[in-house]
C-alpha positions as CSV (number, residue, x, y, z in Angstrom):
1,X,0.0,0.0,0.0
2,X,2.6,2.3,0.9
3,X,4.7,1.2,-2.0
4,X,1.4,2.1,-4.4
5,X,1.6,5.7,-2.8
6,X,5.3,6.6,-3.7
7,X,4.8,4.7,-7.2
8,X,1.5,6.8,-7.7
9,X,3.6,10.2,-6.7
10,X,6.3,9.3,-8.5
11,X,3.7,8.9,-11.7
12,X,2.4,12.0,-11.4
13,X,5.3,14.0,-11.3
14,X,7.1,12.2,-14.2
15,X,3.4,13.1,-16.0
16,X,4.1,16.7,-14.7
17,X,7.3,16.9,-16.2
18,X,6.3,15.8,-19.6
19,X,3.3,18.1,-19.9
20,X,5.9,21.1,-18.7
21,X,8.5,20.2,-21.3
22,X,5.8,19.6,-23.9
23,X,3.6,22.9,-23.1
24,X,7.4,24.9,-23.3
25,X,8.1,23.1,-26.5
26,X,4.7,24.1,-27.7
27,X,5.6,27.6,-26.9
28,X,9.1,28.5,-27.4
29,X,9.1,26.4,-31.5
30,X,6.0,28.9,-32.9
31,X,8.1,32.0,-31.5
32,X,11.4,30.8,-32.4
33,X,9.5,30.1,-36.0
34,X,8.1,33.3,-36.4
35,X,11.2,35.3,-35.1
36,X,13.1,33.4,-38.0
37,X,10.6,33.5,-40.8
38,X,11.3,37.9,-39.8
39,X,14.5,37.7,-40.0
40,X,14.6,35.8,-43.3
41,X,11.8,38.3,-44.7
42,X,14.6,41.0,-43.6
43,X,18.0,39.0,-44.9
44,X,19.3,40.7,-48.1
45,X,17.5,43.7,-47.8
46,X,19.8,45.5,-48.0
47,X,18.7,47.8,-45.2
48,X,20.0,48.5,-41.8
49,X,16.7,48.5,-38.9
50,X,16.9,50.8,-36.0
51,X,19.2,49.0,-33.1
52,X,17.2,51.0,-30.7
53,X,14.3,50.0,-31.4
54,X,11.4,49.4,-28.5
55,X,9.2,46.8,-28.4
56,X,5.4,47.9,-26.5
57,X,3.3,44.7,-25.9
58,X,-0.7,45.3,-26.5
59,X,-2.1,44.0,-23.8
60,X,-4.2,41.9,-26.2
61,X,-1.0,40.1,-26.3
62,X,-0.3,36.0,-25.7
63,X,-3.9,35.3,-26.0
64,X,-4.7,37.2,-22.8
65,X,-8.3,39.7,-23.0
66,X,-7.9,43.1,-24.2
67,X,-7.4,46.0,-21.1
68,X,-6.9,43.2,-18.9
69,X,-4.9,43.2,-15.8
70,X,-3.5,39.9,-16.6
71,X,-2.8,41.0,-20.0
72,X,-1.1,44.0,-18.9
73,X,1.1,41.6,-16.6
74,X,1.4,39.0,-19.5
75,X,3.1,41.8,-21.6
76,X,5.3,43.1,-18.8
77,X,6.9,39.9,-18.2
78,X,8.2,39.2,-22.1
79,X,10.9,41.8,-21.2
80,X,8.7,44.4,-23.5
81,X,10.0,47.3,-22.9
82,X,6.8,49.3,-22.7
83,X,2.7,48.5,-22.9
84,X,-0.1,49.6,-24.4
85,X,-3.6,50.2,-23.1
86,X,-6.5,52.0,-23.8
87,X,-8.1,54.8,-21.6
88,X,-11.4,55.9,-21.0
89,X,-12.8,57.3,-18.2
90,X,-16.2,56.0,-15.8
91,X,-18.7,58.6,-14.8
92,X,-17.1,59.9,-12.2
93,X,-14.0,60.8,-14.2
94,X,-11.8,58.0,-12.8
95,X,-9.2,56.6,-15.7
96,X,-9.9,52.8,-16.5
97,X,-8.5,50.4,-19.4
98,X,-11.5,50.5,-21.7
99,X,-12.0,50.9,-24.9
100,X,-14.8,53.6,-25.1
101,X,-16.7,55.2,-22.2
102,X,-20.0,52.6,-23.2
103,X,-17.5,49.8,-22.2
104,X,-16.2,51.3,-19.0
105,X,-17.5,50.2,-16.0
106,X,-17.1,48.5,-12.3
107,X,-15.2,45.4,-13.9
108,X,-12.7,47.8,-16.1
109,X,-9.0,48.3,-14.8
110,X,-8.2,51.2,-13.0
111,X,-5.5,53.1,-14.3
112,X,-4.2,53.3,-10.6
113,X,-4.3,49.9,-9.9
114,X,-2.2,49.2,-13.2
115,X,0.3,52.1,-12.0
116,X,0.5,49.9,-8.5
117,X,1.6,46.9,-11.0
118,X,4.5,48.9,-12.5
119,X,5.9,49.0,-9.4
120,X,7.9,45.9,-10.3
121,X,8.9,46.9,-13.6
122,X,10.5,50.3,-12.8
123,X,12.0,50.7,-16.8
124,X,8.8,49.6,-18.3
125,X,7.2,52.7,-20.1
126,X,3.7,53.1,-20.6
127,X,1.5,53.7,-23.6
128,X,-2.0,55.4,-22.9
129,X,-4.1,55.2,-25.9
130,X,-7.3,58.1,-25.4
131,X,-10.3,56.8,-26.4
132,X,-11.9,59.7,-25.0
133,X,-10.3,62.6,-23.5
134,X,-12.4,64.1,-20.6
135,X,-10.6,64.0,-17.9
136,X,-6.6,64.3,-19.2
137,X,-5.8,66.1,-15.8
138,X,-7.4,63.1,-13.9
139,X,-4.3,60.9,-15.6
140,X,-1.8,63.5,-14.8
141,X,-2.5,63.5,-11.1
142,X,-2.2,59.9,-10.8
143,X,1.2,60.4,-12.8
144,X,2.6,62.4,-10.3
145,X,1.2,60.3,-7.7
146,X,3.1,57.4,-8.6
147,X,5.9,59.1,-9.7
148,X,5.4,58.0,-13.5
149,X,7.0,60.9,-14.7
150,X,8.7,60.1,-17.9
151,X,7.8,56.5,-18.1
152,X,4.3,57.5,-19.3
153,X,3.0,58.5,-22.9
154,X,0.0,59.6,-24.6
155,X,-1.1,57.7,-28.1
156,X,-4.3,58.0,-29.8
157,X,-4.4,62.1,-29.9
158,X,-6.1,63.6,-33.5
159,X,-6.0,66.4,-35.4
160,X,-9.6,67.1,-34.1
161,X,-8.8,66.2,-30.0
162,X,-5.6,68.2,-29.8
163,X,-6.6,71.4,-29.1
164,X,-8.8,70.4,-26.2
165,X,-5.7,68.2,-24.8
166,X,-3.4,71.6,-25.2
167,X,-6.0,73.5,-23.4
168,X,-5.9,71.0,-20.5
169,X,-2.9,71.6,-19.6
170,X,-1.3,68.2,-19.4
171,X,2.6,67.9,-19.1
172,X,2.1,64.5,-20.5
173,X,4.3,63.3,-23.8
174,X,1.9,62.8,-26.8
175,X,2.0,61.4,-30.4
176,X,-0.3,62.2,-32.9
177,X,-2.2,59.4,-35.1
178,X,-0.8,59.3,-38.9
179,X,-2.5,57.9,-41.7
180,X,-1.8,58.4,-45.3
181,X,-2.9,56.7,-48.5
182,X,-0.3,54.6,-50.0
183,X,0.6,56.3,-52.9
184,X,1.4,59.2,-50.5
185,X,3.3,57.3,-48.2
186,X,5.8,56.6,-50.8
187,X,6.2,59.6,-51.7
188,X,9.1,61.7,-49.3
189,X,7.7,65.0,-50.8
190,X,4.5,64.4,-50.7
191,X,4.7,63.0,-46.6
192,X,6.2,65.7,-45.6
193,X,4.4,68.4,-46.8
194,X,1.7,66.3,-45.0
195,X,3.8,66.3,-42.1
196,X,4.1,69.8,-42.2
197,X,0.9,70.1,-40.3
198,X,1.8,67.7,-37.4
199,X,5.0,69.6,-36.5
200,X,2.9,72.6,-35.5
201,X,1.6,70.9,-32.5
202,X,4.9,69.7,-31.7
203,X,4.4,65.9,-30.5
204,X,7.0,63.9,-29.7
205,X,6.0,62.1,-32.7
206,X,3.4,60.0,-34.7
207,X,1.6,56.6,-34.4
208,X,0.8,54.7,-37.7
209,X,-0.6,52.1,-38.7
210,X,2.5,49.6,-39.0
211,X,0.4,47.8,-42.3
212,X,1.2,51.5,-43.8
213,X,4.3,51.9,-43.0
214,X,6.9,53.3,-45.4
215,X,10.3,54.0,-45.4
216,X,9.9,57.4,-47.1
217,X,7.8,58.3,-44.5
218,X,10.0,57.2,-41.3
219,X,12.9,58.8,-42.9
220,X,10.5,62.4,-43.9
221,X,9.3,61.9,-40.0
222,X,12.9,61.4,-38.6
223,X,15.3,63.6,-40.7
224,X,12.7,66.6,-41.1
225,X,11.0,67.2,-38.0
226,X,13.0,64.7,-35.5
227,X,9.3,62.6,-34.9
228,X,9.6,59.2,-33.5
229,X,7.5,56.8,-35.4
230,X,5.2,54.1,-33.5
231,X,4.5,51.4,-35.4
232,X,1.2,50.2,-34.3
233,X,-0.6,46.9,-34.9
234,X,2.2,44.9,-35.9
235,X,0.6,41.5,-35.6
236,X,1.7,39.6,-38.8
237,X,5.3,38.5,-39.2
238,X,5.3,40.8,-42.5
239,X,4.3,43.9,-40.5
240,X,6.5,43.0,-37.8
241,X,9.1,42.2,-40.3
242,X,8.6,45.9,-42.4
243,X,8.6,48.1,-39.1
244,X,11.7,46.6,-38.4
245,X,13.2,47.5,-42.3
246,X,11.8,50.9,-42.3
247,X,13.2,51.7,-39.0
248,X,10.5,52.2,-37.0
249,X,11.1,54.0,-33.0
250,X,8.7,51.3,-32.0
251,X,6.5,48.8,-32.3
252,X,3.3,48.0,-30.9
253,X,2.4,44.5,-30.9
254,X,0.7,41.5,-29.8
255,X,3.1,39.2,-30.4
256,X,6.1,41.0,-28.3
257,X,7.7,37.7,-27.7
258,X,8.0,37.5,-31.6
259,X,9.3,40.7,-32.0
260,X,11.6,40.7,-29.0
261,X,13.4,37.4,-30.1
262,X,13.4,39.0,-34.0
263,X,15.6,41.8,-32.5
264,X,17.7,39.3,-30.8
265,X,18.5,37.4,-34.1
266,X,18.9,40.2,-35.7
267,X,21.6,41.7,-33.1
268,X,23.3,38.3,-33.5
269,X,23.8,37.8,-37.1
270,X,24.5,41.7,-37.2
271,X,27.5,41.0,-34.6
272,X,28.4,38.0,-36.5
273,X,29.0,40.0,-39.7
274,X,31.1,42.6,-38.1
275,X,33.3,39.9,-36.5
276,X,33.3,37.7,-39.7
């Protein structure tokens, strides 16, 4: 009887073991796959991607919901070196992860609670996407509050929101949404005489679509007004893979595990040339 019990035990750990080691395998081959199927997409390009490059993880990221707590944590624990959420704001004005004010309720995030999170991660930068904007000064306080100074960013600002976000008074960082057609896009001239009307407002610099994304315009963005460029969306290894050969600042992604061991492949084989 006794015997049964530590041959039972023993069973279920050696079944442990080999769930683990397959549920790892599971994981780590898809990345590892992905990550190379980028870095062939990129090989012979011909064209040198930003070395300092940041990778933000959605918090839609690693199958985890959307504005999540979990998916916030899930995102912070790739070794990202930012997230992204979206704001909006309950009745009362508090900031929540939500994506419009209809969706933001009792169950939604607080935007303090997430702060309390980041706690652990003190060089983990923040990306606040606005869905709505109507209580900008209620987001700075808690800032301050938790001494996010610096670490925290505001996405999701339009042409038609930015006055009313100037007016507020907010200290906060922001980039202004890009979009252009694709003809423009290719076009250096033709982007920055578009981006002509963005440098007025002065933002740090622009979120676009990574799908988009053009080389003439990173370079237009960088070289003639000094904009960072956020690449958002990147899910696909293609996006992920052309963010990375337009030389994007940064890009927002589901799949930060992906993109993160992408860079490191891509570090590697450029080491590997230099020392060749």
């Amino acid at each position: 009887m006794k015997l049964g019990k530590i041959s039972g035990k023993a069973l279920s750990c050696l079944m442990a073991a080999v769930i683990l080691l397959l549920c790892s395998s599971c994981k780590k081959e898809p990345v590892s796959a992905d990550a190379q199927q980028i870095v062939n997409l990129l090989s012979g390009s011909g064209q040198e991607y930003n070395g300092g490059i940041i990778i933000t993880a959605q918090t839609g990221c690693l199958g985890y919901n959307e504005n999540s707590l979990l998916g916030a944590k899930a995102g912070l624990k790739t070794q990202a070196s930012a997230i992204e959420v979206d704001i909006s704001f309950l009745e009362d004005g508090a900031p929540v992860l939500a994506k419009s004010f209809y969706e933001a309720d009792e169950n939604s995030v607080p935007l303090k609670v997430l702060f309390e999170e980041m706690k652990r991660f003190p060089d983990a930068k923040i990306y606040l996407y606005l869905r709505e904007i109507s209580n900008i000064q209620g987001i700075d306080e808690l800032v301050i509050e938790y001494n996010m100074i610096n670490r925290v960013f505001l996405i999701g600002v339009t042409e038609s929101t930015i006055e009313f976000l100037l007016s507020c008074g907010s200290n906060l960082p922001y980039y202004l949404n890009f979009e252009t057609d694709e003809k423009t896009a290719g076009d250096e001239t033709a982007v920055a005489k578009e981006l002509e009307g963005v440098a007025e407002y002065c933002p740090m610099g622009i979120v676009v679509p990574a799908a988009k994304l053009t080389k003439e315009l990173v370079e237009s963005a960088l070289n003639n007004y000094g904009f960072e460029v956020l690449a958002i969306d990147a899910q696909s290894s293609q996006e992920i893979a052309n963010a990375f050969k337009c030389g994007a600042t940064n890009i927002i992604t589901k799949s930060p595990d992906v993109a993160i061991e992408s860079l490191r492949l891509l570090v590697k084989s450029t080491a590997e040339e230099v020392t060749a």
